[in-house]
N, C-alpha and C positions, 0 to 999 in steps of 0.2 A: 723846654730843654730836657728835663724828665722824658718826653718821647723819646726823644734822639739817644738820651744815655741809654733808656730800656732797649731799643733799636740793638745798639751798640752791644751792650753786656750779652743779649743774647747770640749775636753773629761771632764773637770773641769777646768771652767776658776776662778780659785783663787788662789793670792799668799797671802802665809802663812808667813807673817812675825813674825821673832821672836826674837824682839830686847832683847838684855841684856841676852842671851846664854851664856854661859860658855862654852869653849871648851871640857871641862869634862863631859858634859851635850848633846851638839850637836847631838851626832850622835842618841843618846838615842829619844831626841824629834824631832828631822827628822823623823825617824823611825816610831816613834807613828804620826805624821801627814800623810805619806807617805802612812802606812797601813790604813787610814780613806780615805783615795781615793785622796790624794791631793798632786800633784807631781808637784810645784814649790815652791820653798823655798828660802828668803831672808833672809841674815842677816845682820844688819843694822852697818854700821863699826863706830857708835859709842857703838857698844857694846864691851864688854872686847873682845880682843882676837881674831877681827875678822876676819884675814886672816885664827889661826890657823883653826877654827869654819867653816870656808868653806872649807879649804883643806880637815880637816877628813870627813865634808858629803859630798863631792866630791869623797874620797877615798871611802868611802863604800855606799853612793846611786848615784852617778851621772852614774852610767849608766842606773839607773832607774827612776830619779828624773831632773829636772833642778834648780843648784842652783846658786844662786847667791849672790852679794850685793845691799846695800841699802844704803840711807844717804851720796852718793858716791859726793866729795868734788874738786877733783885734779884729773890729769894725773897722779900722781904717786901711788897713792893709786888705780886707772884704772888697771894700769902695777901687783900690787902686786895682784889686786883679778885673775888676768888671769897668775898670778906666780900660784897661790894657786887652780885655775882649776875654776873658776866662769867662770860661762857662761853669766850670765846676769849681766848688770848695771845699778842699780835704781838710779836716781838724784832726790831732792828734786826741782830741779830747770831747767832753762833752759842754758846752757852753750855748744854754738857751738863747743868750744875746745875740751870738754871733750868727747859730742858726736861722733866724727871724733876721738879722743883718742882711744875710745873703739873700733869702726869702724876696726882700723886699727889692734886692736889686737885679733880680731875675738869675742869681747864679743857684745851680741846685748842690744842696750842701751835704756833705756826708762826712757827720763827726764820726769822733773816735769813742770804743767805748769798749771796756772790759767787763762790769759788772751789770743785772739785771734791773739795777737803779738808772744807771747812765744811758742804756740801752732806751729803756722807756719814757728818762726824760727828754731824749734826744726827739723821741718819735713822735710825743706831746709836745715840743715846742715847733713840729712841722717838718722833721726829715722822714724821710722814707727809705735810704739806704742808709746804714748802720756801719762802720768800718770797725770789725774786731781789731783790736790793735793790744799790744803784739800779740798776733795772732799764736806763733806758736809758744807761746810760753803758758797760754791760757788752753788751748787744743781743741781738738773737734768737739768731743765732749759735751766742752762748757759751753762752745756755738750751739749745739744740739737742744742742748738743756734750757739756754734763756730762750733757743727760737720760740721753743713749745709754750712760753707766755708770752711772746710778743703777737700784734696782730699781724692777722695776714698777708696783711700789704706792705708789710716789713721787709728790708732784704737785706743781707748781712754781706759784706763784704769781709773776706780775710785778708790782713796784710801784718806782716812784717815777719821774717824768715820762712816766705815760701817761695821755691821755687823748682826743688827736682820735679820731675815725672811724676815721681811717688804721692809725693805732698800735694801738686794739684790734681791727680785724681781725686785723692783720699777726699780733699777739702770739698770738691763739685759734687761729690758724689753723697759728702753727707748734708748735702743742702747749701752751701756756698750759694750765690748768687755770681761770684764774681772773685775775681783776687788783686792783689796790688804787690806788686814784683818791682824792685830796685836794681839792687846790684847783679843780682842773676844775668842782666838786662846790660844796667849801664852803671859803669863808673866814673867818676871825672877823668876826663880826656881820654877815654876808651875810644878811640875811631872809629866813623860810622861804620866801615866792614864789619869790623869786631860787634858792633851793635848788633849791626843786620841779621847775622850769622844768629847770633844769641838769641834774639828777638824773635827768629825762625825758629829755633830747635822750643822756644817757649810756647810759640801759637802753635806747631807741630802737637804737643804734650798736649796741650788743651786741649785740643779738636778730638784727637785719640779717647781723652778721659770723658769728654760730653757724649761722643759720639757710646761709648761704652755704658753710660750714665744713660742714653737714652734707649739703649735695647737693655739695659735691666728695669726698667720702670712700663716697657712695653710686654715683660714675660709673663 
C-alpha cells in the first residue's frame, strides 16, 4: 500500500477529507473529488457511519482511489476500517500501539504529531508518513525544523487549516510531502457540484505550486 500511497502523493499530493459524510452521500462525493483529479480520500470516524462510508467508496473507487480513515482512536476501530477495505490510517495523534495495529493489518498509518518527540516516536514504532497536525498553528518553520532531524525516509504531511493558494504553495514548497484539506473541500451535505468545483480549484493550486516547486529546485 505504501507504493500506491507514494504513487499517489506524488501525482497529487492531497488528501481530501470529508468529515460528517453520510453513507447515503459517500460514494456521490468521492466521485466528484475523484473526478477533480484527487484520489486519496479520508473519512474521519467521527463522522456518522463511518465504517459504512468507507466500505461503499472502497466498493466502487478503491480500485481507483485510496481510501481511508481519520480521527482514528483504538485498535479496534484499526481492525473495522481494514473489515471495511481502508487502506489508510489517519491518527490525530501519536500512539505506538495503534501504529504497529495498523502495521500489522496491512493499513499504512500516518499519526498525528506536533512535537520532535512524537515525530520520531511515530517513526520508531514503524510509520513513515508523519501528519503535522494542526498544521497551521505550529507553521512551516517548526515542519522545517523537526524535518532537519528526522530521517530521510520520513515525510511529513501538513493538515489542518490549509487550503488557499498561498498556504499550499508556501507548505510544498518548504518540503511538505503532501497536505490534508477538509472543509476547503467538503462540508457536510455540501453537494457533490459544490465538491467538484472545490476539489478542482484545490488540484488546480497544487499542480501550479509543485509545478513552480519543480523549476526552482531545477535552477
Amino acid at each position: 500500500m505504501t507504493a500506491e500511497l507514494d504513487a499517489w502523493i506524488d501525482k497529487m499530493p492531497i488528501i481530501a477529507i470529508i468529515r460528517g459524510v453520510l453513507p447515503s452521500q459517500a460514494v456521490d462525493v468521492g466521485t466528484a473529488i475523484y473526478e477533480a483529479g484527487i484520489g486519496i480520500i479520508e473519512v474521519p470516524l467521527n463522522s456518522p457511519a463511518p465504517f459504512e462510508s468507507i466500505k461503499r467508496l472502497n466498493k466502487t473507487l478503491g480500485d481507483k482511489c485510496i481510501i481511508g480513515c481519520g480521527t482514528l482512536l483504538s485498535n479496534e476501530n484499526a481492525r473495522r476500517v481494514a473489515d471495511a477495505g481502508g487502506k489508510i490510517a489517519i491518527t490525530p495523534n501519536t500512539n505506538p500501539s495503534i501504529i504497529k495495529c495498523c502495521i500489522d493489518l496491512g493499513l499504512t498509518p500516518i499519526p498525528g504529531w506536533a512535537t520532535p518527540t512524537e515525530a520520531l516516536l511515530a517513526y520508531q514504532a514503524g510509520a513513515r508518513y508523519l501528519k503535522l497536525f494542526p498544521a497551521a498553528t505550529y507553521g512551516v518553520k517548526h515542519m522545517q525544523a523537526v524535518r532537519a532531524v528526522l530521517p530521510d525516509d520520513a515525510k511529513i504531511l501538513a493538515v489542518g487549516g490549509i487550503g488557499s493558494s498561498k498556504a499550499i504553495k508556501e507548505w510544498l514548497t518548504a518540503g511538505a510531502c503532501g497536505l490534508g484539506i477538509g472543509s476547503e473541500i467538503y462540508n457536510a451535505g455540501r453537494n457533490p457540484s459544490e465538491v467538484h468545483q472545490r476539489a478542482l480549484e484545490i488540484a488546480r493550486a497544487t499542480r501550479l505550486s509543485c509545478s513552480t516547486y519543480t523549476e526552482q529546485i531545477h535552477k
